[in-house]
Phi, psi and omega in degrees: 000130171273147189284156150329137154281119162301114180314340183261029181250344176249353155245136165290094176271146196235126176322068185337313192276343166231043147248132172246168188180134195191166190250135194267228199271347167281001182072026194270137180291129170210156202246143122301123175241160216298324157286014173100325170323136159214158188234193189226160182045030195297149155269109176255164161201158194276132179283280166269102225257332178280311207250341170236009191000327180259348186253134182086038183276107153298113164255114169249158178292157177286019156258037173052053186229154183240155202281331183142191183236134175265104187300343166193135185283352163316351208258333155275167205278174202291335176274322181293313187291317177290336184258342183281311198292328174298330150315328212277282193317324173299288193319315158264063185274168188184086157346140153251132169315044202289326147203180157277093191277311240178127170223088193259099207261163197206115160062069182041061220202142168208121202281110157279153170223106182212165166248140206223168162327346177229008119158226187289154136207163181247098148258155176285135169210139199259350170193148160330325173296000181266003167233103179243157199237145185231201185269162156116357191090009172287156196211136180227147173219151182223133176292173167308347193246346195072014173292172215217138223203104170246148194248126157305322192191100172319297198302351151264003163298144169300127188343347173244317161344290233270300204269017155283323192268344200288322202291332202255355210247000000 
C-alpha cells in the first residue's frame, strides 16, 4: 500500500498576514507575496465555493498555474481582504431568487420569469439537472448561458413559488 502524501507537500499555503493584493491601474488583480514576488493578472477561486467560501481561495497566475492559497481571508490584512472579497464577489456573482412568476417549457426550454434581489429577469434552462436542491431548501439553478441563481431556503417562498419549483426538483 502506498503511503500518504502529506497535504502541505502538495499545496502552497501562503502566508496571509505579509500578502498584499491590490488591483494595478488596468484594474487587474495582483498579489505581492512575502519574498517580493509580485504577480499580475491574478485569478482567485474559490476551493469550496458552496459549503467555505471565504476559506481555501486559490491564486493563480496568469497561465492559470497556482500561486497558492490563502486558508482564510481573515488572515489578510483589511484592505487585500476588501479587494479579494469585491474580486470574489464579482467572479461569483449569483442573484437570489424571491419568488416565480412563471415557468413555460417550449422546445426542450423551460423559460423562467422570477424575481430576484436584483430585480425582474427572464432565462432560458435546457434540463432539469440544472436545478439541485441541496439541505436546508437551498437551490441552486444555473440557466442556459450558465449564469447561476440562488433560492435561499425554497419553503419560504410563496405557495405558488413553491408548487412552481416542485415541478422543476
Amino acid at each position: 500500500m502506498q503511503e500518504a502524501t502529506p497535504i502541505t507537500d502538495e499545496v502552497e499555503f501562503l502566508d496571509a498576514a505579509n500578502v498584499k493584493i491590490a488591483r494595478n491601474s488596468f484594474e487587474e488583480l495582483t498579489v505581492e507575496l512575502p519574498d517580493g514576488t509580485t504577480h499580475t493578472n491574478v485569478e482567485a477561486v474559490r476551493s469550496f465555493p458552496l459549503t467555505d467560501s471565504n476559506k481555501y481561495i486559490s491564486l493563480l497566475d496568469s497561465e492559470d498555474k497556482e500561486i497558492g492559497i490563502i486558508q482564510d481571508i481573515k488572515q489578510l490584512p483589511r484592505e487585500s481582504e476588501r479587494v479579494l472579497r469585491s474580486e470574489l464577489q464579482k467572479r461569483y456573482f449569483m442573484p437570489k431568487i424571491t419568488k416565480i412568476h412563471k415557468l413555460d417549457g417550449e422546445f426542450g426550454v423551460t423559460q423562467w420569469v422570477v424575481e430576484t434581489n436584483r430585480g425582474p429577469v427572464t432565462f432560458g434552462m435546457r434540463t432539469r439537472y440544472d436545478v439541485v436542491s441541496l439541505e436546508n431548501g437551498r437551490v441552486l439553478i444555473k440557466d442556459a448561458d450558465g449564469n447561476r441563481y440562488e433560492i435561499e431556503n425554497y419553503h419560504h417562498l410563496d405557495p405558488e413559488s413553491i408548487v412552481l419549483l416542485e415541478t422543476q426538483l
